[in-house]
C-alpha positions in Angstrom: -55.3 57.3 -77.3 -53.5 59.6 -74.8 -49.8 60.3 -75.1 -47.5 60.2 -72.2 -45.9 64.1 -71.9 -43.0 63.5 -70.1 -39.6 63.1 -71.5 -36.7 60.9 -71.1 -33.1 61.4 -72.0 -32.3 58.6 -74.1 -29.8 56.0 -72.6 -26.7 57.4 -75.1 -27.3 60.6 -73.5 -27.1 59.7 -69.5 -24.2 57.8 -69.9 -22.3 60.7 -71.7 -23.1 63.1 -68.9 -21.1 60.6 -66.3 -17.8 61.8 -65.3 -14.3 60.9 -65.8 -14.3 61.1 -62.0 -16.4 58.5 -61.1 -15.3 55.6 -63.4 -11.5 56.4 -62.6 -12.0 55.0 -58.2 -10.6 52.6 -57.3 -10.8 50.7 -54.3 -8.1 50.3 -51.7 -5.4 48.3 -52.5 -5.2 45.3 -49.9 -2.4 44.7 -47.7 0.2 42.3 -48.8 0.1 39.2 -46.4 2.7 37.9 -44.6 4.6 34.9 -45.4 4.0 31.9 -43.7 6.4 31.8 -40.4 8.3 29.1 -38.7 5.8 26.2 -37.3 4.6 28.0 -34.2 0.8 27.5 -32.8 -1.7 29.7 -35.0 -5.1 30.4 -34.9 -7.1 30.7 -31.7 -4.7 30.7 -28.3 -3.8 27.1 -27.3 -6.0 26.7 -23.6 -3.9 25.8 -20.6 -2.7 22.1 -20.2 -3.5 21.1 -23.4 -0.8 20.4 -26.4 -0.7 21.6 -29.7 -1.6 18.9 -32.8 -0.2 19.1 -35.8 -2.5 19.2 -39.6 -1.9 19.0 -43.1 -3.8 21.9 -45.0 -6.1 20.3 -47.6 -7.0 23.8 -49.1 -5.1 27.8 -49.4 -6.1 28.8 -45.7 -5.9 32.0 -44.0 -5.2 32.6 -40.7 -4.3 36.0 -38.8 -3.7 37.3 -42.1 -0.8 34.8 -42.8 -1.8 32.6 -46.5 -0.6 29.2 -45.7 -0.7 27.0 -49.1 -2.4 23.3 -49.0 -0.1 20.8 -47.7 1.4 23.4 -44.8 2.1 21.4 -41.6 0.6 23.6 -39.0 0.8 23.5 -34.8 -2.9 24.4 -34.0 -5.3 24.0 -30.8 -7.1 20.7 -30.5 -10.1 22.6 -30.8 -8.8 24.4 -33.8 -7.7 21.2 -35.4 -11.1 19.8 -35.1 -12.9 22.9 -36.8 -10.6 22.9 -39.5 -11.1 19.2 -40.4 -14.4 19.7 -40.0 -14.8 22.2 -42.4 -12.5 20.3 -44.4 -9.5 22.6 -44.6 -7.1 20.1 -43.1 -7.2 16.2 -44.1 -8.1 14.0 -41.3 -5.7 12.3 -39.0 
């Protein structure tokens, strides 16, 4: 029976030879979000001639990088407002 003639470092060995280095990054802290603001229209710009309708968040949401918790009241497109019940964010009318 033949033998195999290479060699490999046993596992203890490779992962003593990794650095300090490596295992200390990090990743980028992320950027603190903003509070929610007064109730102004958010998301997607509100189309001419058309007014604003007001949702109840069902779930955390995120929009322009402002957290709204669930139960925000919110001024949104009618489009918008239709998405977001749709994908079940904000409870129905």
């Amino acid at each position: 029976m033949a033998t195999n003639p290479t060699t490999k470092k046993p596992a203890a060995d490779t992962a003593a030879e990794e650095t300090v280095e490596a295992v200390a990054e990090t990743a980028p802290a992320r950027p603190a979000s903003k509070a929610a603001p007064d109730p102004d229209v958010v998301g997607p710009a509100l189309p001419a001639g058309l007014d604003p309708v007001a949702v109840t968040l069902a779930h955390h949401h995120s929009i322009d990088g402002t957290d709204y918790p669930p139960g925000a009241k919110l001024l949104v497109s009618p489009d918008y407002a239709h998405r977001l019940r749709g994908q079940g964010y904000a409870t129905p009318a």
